[in-house]
C-alpha positions as CSV (number, residue, x, y, z in Angstrom):
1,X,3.5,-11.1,-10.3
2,X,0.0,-11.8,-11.1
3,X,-2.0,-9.9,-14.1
4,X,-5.4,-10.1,-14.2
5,X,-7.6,-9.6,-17.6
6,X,-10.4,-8.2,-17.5
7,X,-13.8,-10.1,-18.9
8,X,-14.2,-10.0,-22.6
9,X,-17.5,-9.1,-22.8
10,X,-20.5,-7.5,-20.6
11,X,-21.7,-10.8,-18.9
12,X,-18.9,-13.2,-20.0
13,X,-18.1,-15.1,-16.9
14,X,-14.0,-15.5,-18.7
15,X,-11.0,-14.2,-17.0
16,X,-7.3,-15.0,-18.2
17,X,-4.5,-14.3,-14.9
18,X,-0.8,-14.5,-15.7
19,X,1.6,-15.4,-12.9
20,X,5.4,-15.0,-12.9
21,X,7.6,-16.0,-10.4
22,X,11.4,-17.7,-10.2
23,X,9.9,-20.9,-10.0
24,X,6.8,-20.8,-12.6
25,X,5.7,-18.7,-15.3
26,X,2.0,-19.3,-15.9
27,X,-0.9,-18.1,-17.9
28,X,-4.5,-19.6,-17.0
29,X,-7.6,-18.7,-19.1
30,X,-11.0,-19.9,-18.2
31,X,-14.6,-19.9,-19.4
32,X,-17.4,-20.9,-16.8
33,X,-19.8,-20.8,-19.7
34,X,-17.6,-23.0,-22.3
35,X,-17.8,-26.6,-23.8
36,X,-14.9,-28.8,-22.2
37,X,-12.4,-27.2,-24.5
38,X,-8.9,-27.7,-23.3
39,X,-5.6,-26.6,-24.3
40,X,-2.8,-27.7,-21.8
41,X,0.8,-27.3,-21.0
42,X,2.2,-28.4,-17.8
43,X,5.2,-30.6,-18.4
44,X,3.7,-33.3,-16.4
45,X,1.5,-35.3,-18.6
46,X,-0.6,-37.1,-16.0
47,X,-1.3,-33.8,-14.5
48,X,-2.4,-32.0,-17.9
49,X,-4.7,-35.7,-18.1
50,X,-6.5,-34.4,-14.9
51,X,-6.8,-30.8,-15.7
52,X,-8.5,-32.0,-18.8
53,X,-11.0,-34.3,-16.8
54,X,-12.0,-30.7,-14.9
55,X,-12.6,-28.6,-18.6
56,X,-14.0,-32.2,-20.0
57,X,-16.3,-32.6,-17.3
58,X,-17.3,-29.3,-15.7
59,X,-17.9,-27.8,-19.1
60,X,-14.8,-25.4,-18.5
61,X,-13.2,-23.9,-21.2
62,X,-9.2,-24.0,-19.8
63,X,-6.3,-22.6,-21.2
64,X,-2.9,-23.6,-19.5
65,X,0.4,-22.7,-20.5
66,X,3.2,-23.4,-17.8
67,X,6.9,-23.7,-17.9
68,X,8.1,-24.4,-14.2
69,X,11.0,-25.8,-12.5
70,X,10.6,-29.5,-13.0
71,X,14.4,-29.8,-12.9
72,X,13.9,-30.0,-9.4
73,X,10.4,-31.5,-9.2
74,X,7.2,-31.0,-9.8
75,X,5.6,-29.2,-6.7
76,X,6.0,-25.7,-7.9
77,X,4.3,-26.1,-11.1
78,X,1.4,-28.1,-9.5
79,X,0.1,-25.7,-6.4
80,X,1.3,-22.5,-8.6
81,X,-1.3,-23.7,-11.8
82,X,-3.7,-24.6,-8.7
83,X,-3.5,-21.1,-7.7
84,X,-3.4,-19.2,-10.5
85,X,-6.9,-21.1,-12.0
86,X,-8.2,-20.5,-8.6
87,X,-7.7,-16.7,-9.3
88,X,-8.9,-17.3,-12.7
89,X,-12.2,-19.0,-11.3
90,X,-12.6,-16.5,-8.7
91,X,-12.4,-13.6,-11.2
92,X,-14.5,-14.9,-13.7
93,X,-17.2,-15.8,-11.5
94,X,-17.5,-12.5,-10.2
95,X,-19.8,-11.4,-7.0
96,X,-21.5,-14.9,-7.7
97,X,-25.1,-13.4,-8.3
98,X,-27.3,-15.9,-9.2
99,X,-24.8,-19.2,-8.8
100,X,-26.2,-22.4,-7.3
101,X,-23.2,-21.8,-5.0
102,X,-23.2,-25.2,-3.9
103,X,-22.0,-28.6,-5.6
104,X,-21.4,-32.4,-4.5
105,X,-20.8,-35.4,-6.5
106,X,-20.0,-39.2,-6.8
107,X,-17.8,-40.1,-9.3
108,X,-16.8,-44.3,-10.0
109,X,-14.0,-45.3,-12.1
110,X,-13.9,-49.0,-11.9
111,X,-13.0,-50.5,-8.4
112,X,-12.2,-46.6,-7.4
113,X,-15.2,-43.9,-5.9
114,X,-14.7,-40.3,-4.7
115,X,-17.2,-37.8,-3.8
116,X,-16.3,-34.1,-4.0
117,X,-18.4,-30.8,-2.0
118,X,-18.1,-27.7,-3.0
119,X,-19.1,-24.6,-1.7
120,X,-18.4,-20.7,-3.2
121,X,-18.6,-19.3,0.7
122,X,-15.8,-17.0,0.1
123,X,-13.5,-18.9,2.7
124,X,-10.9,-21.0,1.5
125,X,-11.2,-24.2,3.7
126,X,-10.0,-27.3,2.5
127,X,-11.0,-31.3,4.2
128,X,-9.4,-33.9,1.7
129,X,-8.9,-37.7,2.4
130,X,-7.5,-39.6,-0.4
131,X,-5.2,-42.6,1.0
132,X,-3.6,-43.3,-1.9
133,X,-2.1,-46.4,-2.7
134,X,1.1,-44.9,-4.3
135,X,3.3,-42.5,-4.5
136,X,4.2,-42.3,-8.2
137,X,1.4,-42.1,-10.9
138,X,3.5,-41.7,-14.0
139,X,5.7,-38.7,-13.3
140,X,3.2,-37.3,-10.5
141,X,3.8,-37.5,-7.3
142,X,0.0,-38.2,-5.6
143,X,0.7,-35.9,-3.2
144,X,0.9,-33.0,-5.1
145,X,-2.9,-33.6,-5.8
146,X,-3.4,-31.6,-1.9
147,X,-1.3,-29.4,-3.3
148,X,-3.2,-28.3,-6.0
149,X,-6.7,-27.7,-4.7
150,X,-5.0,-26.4,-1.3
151,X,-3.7,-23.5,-3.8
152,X,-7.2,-23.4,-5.5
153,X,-9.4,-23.2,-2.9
154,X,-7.0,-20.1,-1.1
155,X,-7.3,-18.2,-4.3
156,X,-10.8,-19.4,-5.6
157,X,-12.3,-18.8,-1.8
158,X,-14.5,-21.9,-1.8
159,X,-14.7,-24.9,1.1
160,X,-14.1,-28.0,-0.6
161,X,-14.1,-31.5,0.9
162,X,-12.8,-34.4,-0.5
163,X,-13.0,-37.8,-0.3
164,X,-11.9,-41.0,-1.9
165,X,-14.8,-43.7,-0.7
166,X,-13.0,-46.5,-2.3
167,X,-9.9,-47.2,-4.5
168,X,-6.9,-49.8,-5.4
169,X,-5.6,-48.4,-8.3
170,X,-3.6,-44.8,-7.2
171,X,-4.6,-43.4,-11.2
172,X,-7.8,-44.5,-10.7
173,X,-8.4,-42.8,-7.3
174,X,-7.1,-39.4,-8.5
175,X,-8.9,-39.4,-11.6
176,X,-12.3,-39.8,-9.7
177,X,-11.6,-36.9,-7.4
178,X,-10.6,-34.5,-10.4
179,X,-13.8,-35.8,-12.2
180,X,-15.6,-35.6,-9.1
181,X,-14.3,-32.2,-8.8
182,X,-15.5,-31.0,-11.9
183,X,-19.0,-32.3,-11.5
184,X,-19.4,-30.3,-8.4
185,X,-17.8,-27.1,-10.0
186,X,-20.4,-27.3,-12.7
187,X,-23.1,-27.7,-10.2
188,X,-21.8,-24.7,-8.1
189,X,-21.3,-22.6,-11.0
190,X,-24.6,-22.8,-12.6
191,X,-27.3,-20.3,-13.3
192,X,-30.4,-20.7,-11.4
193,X,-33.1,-19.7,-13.0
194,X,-35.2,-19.1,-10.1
195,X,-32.6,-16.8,-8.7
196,X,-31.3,-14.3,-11.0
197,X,-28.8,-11.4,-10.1
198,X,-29.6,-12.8,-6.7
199,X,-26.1,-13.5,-4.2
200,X,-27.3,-16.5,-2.2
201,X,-26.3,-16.3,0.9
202,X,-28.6,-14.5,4.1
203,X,-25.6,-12.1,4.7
204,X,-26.2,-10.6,0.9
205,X,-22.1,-11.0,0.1
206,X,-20.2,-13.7,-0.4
């Protein structure tokens, strides 16, 4: 069951979105406006290290609590926090007057480089290439990272592409695309100036 808050204040782009289930109890609170303050519980400590590299770096206040089923592994509790920020993200960004609407960028950790595209289009479409190099990072399993931004981008309703240009070390290439991610998030999201309370797309809706 998913609850939706409402926005705090006139203007706030914030939203808060509770889901409940049998397999994951979640709450996820954003702030598209915020700093890169993070409070996170996930269970799965690599996995709270990469939802920190989105608040750290796309100037996101996040707020996850999540108690899942990691008796059993740790799928649930990784697409179910991907889908309940995406409905955070959607909500608090609203009808997306006056958003860049677009993002892309290149992000280097060492011998690793991702590049990340982001569009708000209002159609979930995901294109992601990361080979990585193994299965395990800590207690994650790598491909859980689809996982997550497959749940994202059905609730969020952006197109995201992503791809890992180069890589050896398997932390190193999923940290760049969550950083990556971020950086194009925060591009997306911003205000332009020269468009104000303007939805930009041709069709007037997004």
């Amino acid at each position: 069951m998913n609850t939706p808050t409402a926005p705090t204040a006139v203007g706030a782009r914030t939203a808060s979105v509770t889901r409940n289930t049998a397999e994951t109890k979640i709450t996820a609170s954003v702030n598209l406006d915020g700093t890169g303050k993070a409070t996170l519980s996930t269970g799965i400590g690599f996995f709270d290290h990469m939802l920190d590299q989105i608040a750290r770096h796309g100037l996101i206040d996040l707020e996850i609590d999540c108690v899942g089923d990691l008796h059993i592994d740790g799928h649930h509790t990784v697409e179910d926090v991907g889908i309940t920020l995406g409905q955070a993200v959607a909500q608090a960004v609203g009808d997306k007057k006056g958003i860049r609407r677009y993002g892309h960028a290149y992000v280097p950790l060492d011998e690793a480089l991702s590049r990340v595209v982001i569009d708000f289009s209002g159609r979930p479409g995901l294109a992601m290439h990361v080979p990585f190099t193994s299965g395990m990072i800590g207690t994650f399993d790598s491909q859980l990272t689809y996982e997550f931004f497959q749940g994202f981008v059905n609730h969020a309703g952006v197109t995201l592409h992503i791809d890992n240009l180069k890589g050896v070390n398997a932390h190193h290439q999923c940290e760049t695309v969550f950083k990556a991610f971020a950086r194009a998030l925060r591009a997306a999201l911003e205000l332009d100036p020269r468009s104000v309370g303007v939805i930009p797309s041709t069709k007037g809706s997004l």
